[in-house]
CHARMM-style PDB file with segment names, atoms N, HN, CA, C and O in Angstrom:
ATOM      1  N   UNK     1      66.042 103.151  43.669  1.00  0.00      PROA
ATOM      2  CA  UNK     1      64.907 103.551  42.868  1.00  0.00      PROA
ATOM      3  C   UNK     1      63.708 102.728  43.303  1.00  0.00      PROA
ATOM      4  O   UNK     1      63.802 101.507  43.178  1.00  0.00      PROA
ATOM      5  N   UNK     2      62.485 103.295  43.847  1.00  0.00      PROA
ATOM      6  HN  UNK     2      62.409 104.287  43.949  1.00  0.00      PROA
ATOM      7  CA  UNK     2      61.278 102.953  44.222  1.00  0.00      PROA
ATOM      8  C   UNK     2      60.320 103.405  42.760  1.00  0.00      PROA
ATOM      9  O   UNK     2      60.502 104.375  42.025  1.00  0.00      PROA
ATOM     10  N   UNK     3      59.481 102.547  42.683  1.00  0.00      PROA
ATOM     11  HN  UNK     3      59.332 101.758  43.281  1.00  0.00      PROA
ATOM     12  CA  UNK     3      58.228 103.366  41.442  1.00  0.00      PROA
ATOM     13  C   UNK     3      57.175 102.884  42.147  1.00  0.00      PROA
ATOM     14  O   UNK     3      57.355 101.943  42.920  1.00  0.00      PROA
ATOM     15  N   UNK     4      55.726 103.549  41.960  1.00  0.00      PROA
ATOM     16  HN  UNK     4      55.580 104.314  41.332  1.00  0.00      PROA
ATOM     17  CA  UNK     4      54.353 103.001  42.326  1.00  0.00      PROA
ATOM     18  C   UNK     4      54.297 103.785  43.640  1.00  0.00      PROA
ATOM     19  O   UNK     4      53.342 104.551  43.511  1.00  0.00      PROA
ATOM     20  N   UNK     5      54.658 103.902  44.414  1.00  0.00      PROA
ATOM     21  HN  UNK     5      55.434 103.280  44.518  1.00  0.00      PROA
ATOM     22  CA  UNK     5      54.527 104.751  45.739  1.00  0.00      PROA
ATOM     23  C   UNK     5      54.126 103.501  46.506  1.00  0.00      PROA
ATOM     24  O   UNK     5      54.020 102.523  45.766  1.00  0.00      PROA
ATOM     25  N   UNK     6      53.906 103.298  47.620  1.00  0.00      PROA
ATOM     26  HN  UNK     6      53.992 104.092  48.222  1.00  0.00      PROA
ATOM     27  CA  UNK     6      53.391 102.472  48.960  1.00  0.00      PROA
ATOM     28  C   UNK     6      52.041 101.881  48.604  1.00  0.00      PROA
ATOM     29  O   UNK     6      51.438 101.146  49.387  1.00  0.00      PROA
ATOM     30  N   UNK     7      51.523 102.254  47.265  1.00  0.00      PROA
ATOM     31  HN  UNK     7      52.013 102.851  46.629  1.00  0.00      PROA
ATOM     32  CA  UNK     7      50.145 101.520  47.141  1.00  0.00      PROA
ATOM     33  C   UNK     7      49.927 100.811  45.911  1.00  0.00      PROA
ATOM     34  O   UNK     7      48.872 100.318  45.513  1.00  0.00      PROA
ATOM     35  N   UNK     8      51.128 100.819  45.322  1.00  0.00      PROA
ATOM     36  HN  UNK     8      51.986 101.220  45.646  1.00  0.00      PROA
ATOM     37  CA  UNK     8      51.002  99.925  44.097  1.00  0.00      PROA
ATOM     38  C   UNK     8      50.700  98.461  44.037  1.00  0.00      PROA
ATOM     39  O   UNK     8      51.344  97.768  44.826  1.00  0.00      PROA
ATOM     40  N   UNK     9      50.140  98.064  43.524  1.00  0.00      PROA
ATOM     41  HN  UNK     9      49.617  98.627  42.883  1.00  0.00      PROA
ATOM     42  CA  UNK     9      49.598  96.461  43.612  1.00  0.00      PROA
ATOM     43  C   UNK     9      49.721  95.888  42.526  1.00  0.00      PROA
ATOM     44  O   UNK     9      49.855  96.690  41.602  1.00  0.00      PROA
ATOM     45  N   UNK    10      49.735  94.646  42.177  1.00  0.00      PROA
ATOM     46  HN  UNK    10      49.626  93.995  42.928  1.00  0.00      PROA
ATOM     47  CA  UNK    10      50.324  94.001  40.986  1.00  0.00      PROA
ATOM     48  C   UNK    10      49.349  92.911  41.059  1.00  0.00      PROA
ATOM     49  O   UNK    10      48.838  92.868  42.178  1.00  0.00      PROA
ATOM     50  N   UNK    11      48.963  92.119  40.348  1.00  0.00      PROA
ATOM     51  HN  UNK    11      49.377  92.154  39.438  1.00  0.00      PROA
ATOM     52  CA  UNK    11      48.812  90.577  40.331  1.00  0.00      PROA
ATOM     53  C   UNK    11      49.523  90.062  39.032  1.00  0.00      PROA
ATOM     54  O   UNK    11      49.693  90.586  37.932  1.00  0.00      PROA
ATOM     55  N   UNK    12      49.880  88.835  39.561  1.00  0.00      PROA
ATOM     56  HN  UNK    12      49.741  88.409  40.455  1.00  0.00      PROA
ATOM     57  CA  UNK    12      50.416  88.136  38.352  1.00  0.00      PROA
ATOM     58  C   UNK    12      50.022  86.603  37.960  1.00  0.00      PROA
ATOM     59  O   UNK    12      50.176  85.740  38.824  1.00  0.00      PROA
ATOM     60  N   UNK    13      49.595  86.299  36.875  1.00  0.00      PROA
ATOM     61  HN  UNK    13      49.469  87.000  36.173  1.00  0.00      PROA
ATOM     62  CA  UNK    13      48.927  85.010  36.700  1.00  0.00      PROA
ATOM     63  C   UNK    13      49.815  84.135  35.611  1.00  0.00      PROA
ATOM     64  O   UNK    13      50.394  84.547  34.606  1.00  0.00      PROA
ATOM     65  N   UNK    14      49.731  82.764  36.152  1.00  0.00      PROA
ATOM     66  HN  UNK    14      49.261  82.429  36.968  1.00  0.00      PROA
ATOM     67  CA  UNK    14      50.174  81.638  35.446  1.00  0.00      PROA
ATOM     68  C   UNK    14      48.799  80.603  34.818  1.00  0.00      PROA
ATOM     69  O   UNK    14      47.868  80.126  35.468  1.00  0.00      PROA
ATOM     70  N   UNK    15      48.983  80.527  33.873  1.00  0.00      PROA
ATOM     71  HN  UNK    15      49.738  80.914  33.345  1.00  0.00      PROA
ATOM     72  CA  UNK    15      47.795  79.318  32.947  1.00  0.00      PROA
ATOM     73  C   UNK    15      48.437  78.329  32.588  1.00  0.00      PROA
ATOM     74  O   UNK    15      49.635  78.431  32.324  1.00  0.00      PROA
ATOM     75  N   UNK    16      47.704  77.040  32.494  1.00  0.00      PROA
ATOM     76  HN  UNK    16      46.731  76.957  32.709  1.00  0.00      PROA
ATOM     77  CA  UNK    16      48.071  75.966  31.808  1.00  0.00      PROA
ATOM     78  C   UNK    16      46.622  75.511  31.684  1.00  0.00      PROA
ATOM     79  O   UNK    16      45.980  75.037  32.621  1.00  0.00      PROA
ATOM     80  N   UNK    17      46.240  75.664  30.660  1.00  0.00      PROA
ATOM     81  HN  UNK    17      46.761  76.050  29.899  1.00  0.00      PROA
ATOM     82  CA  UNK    17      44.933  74.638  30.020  1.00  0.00      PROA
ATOM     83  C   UNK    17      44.195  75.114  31.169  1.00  0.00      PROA
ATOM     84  O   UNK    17      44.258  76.232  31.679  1.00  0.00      PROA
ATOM     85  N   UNK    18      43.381  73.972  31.564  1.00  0.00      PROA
ATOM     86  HN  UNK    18      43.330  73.063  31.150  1.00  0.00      PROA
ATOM     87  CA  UNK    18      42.185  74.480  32.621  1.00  0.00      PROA
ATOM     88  C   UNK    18      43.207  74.663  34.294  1.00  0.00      PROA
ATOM     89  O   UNK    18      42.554  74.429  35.311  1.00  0.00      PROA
ATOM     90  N   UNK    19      44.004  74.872  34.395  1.00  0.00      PROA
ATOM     91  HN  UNK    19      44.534  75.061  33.569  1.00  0.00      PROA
ATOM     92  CA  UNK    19      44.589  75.517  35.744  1.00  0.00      PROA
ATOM     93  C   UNK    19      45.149  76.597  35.528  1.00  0.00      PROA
ATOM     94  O   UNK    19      45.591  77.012  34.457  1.00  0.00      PROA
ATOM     95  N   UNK    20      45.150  77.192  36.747  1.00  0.00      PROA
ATOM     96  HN  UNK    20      44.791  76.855  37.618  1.00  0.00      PROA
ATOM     97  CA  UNK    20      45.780  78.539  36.924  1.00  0.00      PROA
ATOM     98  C   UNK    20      45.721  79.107  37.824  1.00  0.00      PROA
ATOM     99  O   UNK    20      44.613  79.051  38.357  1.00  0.00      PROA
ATOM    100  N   UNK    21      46.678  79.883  38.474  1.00  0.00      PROA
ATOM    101  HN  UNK    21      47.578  79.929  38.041  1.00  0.00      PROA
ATOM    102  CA  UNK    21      47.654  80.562  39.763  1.00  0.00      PROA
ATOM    103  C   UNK    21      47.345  82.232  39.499  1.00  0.00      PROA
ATOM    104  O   UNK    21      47.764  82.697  38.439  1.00  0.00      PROA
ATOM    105  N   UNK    22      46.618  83.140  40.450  1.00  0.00      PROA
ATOM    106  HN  UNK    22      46.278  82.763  41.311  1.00  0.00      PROA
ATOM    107  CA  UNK    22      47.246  84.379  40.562  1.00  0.00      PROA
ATOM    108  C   UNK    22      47.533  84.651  41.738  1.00  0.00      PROA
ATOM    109  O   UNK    22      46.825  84.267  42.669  1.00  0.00      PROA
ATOM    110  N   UNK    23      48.826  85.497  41.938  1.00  0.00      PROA
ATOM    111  HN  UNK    23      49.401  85.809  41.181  1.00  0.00      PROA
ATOM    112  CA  UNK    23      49.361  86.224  43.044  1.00  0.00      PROA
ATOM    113  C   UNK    23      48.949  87.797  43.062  1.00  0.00      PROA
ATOM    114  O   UNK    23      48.875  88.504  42.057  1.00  0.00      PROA
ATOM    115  N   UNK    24      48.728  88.157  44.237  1.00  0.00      PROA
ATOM    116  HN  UNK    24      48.789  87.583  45.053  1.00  0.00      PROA
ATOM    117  CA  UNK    24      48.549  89.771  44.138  1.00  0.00      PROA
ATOM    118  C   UNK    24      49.019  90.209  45.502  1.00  0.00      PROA
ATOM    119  O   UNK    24      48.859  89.834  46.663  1.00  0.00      PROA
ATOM    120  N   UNK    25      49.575  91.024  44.957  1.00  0.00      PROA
ATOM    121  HN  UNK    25      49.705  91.328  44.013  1.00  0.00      PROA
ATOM    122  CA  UNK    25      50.100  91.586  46.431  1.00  0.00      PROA
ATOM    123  C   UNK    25      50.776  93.303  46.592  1.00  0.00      PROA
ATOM    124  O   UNK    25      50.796  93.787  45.461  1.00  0.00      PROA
ATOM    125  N   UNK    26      51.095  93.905  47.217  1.00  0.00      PROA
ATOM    126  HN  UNK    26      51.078  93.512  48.136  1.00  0.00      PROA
ATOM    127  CA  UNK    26      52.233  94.808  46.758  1.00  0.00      PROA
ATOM    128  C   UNK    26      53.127  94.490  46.356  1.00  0.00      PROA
ATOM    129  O   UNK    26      53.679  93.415  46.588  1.00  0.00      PROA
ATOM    130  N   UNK    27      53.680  95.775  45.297  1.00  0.00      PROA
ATOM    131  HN  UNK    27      53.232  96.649  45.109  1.00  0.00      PROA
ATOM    132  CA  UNK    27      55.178  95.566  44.292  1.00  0.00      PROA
ATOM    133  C   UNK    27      55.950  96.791  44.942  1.00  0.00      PROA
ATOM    134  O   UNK    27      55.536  97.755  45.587  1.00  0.00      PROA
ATOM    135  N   UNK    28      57.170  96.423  44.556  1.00  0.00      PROA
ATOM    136  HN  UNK    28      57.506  95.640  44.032  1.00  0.00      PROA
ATOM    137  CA  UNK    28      58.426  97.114  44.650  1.00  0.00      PROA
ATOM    138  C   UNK    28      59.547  97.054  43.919  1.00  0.00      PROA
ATOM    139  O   UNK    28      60.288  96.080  44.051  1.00  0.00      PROA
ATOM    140  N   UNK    29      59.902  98.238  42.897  1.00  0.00      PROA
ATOM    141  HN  UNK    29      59.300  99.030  42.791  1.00  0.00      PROA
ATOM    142  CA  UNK    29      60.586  98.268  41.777  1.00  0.00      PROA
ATOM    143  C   UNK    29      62.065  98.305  42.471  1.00  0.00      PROA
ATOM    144  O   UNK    29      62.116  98.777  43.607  1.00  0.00      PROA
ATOM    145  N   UNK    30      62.584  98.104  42.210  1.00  0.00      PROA
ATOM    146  HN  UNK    30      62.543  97.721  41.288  1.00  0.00      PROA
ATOM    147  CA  UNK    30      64.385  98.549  42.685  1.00  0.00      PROA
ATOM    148  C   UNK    30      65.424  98.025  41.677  1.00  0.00      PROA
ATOM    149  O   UNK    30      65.401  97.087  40.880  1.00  0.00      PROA
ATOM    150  N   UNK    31      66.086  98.696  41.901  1.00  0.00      PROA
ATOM    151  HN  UNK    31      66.105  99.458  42.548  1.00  0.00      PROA
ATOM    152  CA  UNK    31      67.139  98.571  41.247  1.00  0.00      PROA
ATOM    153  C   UNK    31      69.090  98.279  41.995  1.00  0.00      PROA
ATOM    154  O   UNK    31      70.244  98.024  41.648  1.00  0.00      PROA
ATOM    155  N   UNK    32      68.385  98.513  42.955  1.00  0.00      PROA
ATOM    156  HN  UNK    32      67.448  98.720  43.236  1.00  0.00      PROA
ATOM    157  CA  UNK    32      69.697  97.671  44.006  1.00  0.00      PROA
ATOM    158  C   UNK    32      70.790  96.676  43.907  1.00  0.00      PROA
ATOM    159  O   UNK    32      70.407  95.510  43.997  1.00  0.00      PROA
ATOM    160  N   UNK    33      71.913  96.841  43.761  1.00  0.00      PROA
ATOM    161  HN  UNK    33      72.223  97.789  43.688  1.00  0.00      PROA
ATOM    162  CA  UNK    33      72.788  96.074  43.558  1.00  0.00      PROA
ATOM    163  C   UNK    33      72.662  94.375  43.359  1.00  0.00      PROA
ATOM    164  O   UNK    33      72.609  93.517  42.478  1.00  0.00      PROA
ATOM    165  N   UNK    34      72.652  94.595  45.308  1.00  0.00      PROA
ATOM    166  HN  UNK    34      72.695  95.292  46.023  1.00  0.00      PROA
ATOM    167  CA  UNK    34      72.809  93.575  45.899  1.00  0.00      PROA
ATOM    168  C   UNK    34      70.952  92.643  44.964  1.00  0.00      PROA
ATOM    169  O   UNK    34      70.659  91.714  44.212  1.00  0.00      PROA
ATOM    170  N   UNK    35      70.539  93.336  45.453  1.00  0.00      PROA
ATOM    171  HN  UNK    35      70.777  94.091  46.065  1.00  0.00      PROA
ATOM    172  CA  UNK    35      68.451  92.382  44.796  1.00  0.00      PROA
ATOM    173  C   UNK    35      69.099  91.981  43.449  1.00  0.00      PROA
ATOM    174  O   UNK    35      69.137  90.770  43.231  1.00  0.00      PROA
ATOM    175  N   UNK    36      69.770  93.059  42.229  1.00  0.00      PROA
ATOM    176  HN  UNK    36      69.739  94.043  42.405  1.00  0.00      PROA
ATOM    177  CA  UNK    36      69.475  92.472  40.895  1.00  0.00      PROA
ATOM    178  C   UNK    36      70.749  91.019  40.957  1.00  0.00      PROA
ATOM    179  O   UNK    36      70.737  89.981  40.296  1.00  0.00      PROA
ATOM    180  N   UNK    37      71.892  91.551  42.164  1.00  0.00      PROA
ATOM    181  HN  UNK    37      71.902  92.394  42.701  1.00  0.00      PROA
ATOM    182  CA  UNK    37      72.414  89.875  41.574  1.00  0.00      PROA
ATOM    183  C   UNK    37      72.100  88.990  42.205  1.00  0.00      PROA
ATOM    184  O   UNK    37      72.898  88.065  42.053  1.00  0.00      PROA
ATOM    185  N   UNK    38      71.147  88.715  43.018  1.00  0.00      PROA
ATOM    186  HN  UNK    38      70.498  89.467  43.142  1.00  0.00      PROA
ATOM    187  CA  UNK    38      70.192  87.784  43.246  1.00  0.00      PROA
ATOM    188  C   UNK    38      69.133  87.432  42.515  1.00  0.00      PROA
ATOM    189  O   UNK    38      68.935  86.230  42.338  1.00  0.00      PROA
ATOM    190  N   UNK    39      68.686  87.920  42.228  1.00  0.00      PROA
ATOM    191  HN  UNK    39      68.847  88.896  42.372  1.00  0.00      PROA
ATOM    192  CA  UNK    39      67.786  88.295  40.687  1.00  0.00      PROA
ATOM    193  C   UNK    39      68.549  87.371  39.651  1.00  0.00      PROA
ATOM    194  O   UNK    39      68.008  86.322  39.302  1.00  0.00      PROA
ATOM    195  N   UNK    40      69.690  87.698  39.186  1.00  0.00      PROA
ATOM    196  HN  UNK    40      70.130  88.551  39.469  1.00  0.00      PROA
ATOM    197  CA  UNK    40      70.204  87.016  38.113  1.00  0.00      PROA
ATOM    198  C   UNK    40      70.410  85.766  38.350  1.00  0.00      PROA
ATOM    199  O   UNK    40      70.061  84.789  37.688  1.00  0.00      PROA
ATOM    200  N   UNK    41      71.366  85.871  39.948  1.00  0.00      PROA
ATOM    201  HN  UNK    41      71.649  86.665  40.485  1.00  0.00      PROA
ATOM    202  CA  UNK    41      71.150  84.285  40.041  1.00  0.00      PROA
ATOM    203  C   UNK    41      70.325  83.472  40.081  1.00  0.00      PROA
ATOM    204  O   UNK    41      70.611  82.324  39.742  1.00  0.00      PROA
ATOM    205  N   UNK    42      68.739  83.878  40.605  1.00  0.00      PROA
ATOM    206  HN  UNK    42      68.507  84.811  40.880  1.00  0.00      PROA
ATOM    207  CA  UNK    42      67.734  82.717  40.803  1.00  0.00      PROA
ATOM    208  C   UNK    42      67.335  82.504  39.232  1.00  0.00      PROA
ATOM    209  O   UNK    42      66.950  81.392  38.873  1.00  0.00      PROA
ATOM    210  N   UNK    43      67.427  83.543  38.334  1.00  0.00      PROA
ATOM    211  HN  UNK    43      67.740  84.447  38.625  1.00  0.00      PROA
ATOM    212  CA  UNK    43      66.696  83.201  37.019  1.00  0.00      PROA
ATOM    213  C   UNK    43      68.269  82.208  36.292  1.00  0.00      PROA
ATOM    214  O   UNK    43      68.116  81.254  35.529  1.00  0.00      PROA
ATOM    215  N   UNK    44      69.257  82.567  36.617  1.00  0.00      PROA
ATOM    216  HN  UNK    44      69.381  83.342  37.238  1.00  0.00      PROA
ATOM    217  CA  UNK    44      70.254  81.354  35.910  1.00  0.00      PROA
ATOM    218  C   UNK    44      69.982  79.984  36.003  1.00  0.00      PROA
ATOM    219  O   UNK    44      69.993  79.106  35.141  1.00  0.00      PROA
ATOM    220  N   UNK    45      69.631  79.944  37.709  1.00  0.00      PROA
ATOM    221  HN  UNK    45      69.622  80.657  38.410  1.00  0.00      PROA
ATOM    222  CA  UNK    45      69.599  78.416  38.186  1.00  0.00      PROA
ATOM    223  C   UNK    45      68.486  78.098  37.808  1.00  0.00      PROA
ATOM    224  O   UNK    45      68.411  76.966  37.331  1.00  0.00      PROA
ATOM    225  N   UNK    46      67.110  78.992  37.865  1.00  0.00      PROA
ATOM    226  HN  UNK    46      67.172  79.912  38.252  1.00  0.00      PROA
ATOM    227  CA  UNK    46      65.984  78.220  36.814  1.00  0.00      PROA
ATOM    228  C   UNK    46      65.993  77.912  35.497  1.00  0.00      PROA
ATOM    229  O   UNK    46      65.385  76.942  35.045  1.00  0.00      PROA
ATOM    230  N   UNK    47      66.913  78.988  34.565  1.00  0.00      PROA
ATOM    231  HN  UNK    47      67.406  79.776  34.933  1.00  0.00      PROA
ATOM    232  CA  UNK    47      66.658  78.827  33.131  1.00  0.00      PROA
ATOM    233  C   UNK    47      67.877  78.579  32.600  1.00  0.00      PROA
ATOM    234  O   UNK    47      68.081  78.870  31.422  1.00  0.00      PROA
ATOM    235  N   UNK    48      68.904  77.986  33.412  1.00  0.00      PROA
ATOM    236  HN  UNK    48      68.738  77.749  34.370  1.00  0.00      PROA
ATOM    237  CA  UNK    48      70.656  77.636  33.176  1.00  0.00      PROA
ATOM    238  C   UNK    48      70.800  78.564  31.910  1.00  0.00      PROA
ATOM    239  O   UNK    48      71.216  78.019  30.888  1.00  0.00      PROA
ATOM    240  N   UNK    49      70.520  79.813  31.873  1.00  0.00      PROA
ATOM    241  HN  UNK    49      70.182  80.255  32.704  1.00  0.00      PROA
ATOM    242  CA  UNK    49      70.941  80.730  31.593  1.00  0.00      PROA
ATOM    243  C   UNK    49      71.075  82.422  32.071  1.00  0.00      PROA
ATOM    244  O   UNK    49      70.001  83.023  32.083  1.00  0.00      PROA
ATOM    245  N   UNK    50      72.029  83.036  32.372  1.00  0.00      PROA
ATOM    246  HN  UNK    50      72.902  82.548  32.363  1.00  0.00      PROA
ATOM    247  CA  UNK    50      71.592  84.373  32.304  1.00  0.00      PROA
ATOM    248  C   UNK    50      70.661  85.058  31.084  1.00  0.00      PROA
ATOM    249  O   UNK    50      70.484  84.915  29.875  1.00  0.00      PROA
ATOM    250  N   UNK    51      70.070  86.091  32.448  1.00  0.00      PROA
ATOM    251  HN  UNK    51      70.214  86.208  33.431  1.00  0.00      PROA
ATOM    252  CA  UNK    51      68.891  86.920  31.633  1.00  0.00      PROA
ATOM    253  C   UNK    51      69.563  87.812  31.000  1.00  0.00      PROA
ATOM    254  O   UNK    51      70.772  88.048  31.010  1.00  0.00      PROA
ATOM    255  N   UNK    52      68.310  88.522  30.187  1.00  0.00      PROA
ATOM    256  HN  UNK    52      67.329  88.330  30.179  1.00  0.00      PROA
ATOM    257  CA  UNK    52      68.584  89.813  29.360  1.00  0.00      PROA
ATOM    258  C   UNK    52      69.755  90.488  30.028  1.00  0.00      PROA
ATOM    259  O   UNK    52      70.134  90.028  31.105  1.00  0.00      PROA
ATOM    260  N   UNK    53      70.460  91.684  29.425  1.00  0.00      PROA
ATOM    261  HN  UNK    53      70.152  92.057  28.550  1.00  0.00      PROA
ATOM    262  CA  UNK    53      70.789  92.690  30.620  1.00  0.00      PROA
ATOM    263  C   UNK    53      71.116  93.695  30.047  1.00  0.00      PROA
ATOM    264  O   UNK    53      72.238  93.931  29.598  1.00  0.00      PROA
ATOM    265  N   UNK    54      69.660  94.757  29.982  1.00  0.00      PROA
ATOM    266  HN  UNK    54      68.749  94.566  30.347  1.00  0.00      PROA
ATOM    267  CA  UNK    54      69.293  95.846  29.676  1.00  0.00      PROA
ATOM    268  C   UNK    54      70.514  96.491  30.663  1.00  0.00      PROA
ATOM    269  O   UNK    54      71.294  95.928  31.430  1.00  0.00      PROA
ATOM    270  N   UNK    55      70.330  97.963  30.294  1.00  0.00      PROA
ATOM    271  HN  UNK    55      69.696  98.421  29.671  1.00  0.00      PROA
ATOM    272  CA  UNK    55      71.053  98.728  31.196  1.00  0.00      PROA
ATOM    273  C   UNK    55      69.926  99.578  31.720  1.00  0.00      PROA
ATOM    274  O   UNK    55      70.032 100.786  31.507  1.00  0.00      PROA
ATOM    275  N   UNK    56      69.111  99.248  32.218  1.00  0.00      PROA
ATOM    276  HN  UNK    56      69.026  98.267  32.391  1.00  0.00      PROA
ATOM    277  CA  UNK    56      67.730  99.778  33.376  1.00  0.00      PROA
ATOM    278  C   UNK    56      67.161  98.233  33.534  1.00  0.00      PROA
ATOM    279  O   UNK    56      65.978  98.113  33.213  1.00  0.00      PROA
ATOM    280  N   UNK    57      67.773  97.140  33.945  1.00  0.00      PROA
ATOM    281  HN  UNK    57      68.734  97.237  34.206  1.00  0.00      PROA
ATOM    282  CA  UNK    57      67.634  96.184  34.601  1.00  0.00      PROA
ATOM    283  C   UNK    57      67.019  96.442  36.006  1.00  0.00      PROA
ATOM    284  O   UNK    57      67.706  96.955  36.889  1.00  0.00      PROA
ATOM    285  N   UNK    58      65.985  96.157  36.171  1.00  0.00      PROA
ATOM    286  HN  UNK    58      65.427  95.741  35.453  1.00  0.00      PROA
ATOM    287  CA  UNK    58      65.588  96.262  37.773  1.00  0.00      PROA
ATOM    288  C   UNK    58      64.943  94.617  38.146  1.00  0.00      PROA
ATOM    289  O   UNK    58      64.933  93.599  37.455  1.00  0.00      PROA
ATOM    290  N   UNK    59      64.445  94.881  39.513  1.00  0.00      PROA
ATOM    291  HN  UNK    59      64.453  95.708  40.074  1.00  0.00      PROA
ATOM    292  CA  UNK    59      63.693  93.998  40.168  1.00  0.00      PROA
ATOM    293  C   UNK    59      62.618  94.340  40.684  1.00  0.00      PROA
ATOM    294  O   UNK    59      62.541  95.300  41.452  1.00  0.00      PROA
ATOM    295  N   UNK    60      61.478  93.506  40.295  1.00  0.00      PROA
ATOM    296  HN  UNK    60      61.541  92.727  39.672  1.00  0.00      PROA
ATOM    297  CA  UNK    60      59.952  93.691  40.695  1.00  0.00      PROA
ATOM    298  C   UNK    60      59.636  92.381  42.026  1.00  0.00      PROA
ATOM    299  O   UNK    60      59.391  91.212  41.728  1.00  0.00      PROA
ATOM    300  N   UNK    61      59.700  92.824  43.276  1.00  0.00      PROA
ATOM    301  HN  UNK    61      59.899  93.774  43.517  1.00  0.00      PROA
ATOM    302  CA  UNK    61      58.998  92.253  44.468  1.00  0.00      PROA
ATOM    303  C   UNK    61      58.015  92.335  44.818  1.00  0.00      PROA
ATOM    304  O   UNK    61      57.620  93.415  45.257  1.00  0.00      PROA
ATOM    305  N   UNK    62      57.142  91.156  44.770  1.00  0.00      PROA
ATOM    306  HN  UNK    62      57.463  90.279  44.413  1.00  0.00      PROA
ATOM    307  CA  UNK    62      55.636  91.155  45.476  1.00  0.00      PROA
ATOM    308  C   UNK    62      55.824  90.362  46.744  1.00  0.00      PROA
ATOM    309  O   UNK    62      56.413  89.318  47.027  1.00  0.00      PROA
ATOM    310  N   UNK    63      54.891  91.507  47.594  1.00  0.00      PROA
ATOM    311  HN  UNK    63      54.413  92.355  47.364  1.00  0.00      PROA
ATOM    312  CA  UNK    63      54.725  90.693  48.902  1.00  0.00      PROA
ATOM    313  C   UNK    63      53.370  90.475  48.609  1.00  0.00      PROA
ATOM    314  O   UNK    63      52.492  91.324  48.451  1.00  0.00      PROA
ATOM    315  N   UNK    64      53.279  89.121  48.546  1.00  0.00      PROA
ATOM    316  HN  UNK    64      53.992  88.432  48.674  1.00  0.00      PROA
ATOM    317  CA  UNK    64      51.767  88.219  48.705  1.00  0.00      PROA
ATOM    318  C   UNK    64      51.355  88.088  49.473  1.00  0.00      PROA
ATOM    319  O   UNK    64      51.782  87.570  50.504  1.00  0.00      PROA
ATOM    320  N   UNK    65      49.377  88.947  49.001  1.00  0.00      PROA
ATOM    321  HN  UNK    65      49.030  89.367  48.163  1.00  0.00      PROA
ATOM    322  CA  UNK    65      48.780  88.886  50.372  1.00  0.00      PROA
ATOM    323  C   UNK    65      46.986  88.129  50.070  1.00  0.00      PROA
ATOM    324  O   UNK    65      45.967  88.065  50.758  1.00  0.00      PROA
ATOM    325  N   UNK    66      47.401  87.629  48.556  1.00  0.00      PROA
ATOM    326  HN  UNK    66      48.228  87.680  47.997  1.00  0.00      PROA
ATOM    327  CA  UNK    66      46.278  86.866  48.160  1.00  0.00      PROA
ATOM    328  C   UNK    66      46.475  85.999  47.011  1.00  0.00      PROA
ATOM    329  O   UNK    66      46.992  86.396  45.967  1.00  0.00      PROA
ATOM    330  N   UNK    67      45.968  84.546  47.251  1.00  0.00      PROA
ATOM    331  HN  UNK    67      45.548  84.224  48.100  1.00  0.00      PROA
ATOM    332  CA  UNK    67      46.278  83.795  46.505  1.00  0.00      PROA
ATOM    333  C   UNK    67      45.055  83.081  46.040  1.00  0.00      PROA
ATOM    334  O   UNK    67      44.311  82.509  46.837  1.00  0.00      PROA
ATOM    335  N   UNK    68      44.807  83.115  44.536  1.00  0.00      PROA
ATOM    336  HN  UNK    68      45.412  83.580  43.889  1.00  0.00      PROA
ATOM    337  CA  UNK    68      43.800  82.144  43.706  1.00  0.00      PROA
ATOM    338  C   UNK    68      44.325  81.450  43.130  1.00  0.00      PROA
ATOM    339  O   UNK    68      45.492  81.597  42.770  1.00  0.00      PROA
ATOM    340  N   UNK    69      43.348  80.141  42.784  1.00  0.00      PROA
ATOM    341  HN  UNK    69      42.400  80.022  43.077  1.00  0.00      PROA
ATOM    342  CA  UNK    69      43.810  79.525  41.861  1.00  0.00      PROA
ATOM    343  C   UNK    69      42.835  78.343  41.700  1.00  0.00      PROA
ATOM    344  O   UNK    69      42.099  78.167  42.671  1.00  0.00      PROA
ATOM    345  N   UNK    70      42.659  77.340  40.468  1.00  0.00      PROA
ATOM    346  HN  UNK    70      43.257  77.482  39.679  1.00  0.00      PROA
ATOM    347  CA  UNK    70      42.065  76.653  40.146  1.00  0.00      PROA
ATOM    348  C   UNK    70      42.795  75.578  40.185  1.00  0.00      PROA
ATOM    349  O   UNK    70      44.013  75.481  40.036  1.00  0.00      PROA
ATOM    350  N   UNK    71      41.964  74.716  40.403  1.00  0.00      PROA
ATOM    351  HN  UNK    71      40.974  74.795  40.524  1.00  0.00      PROA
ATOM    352  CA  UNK    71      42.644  73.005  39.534  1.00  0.00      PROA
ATOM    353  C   UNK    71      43.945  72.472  40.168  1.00  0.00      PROA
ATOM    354  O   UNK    71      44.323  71.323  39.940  1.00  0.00      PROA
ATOM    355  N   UNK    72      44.530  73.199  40.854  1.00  0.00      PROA
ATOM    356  HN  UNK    72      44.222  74.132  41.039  1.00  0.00      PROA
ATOM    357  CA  UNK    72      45.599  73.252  41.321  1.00  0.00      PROA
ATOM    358  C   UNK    72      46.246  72.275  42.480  1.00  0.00      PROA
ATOM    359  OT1 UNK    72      47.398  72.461  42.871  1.00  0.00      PROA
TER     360      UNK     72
END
């Protein structure tokens, strides 16, 4: 499963007080086996927990092709 077609673009931003990070780049929805249990694993080992797990669980990939940010 693909969504957005070849031109979808995303940015995504992180804040903390006066800093802050955005990424923008193209996205890519999938739903692929192999991506979501990689997916699960990187969010376990960050949040020593497993995530949600909807049953339309997917994965959102940005390839970054611009980066802002402040203070940083």
């Amino acid at each position: 499963m693909t969504a957005g077609g070849p031109a979808a673009r995303v940015a995504l931003c992180q804040a903390d007080g006066f800093r802050w990070v955005t990424l923008e780049g193209r996205a890519t929805v999938t739903d692929d086996p192999a991506r979501l249990a990689e997916a699960v694993r990187r969010y376990t080992v960050r949040y020593r927990a497993a995530p949600p797990a909807p049953l339309d669980l997917v994965v959102v990939e940005i390839a970054v092709d611009r980066v802002l940010s402040l203070n940083l």
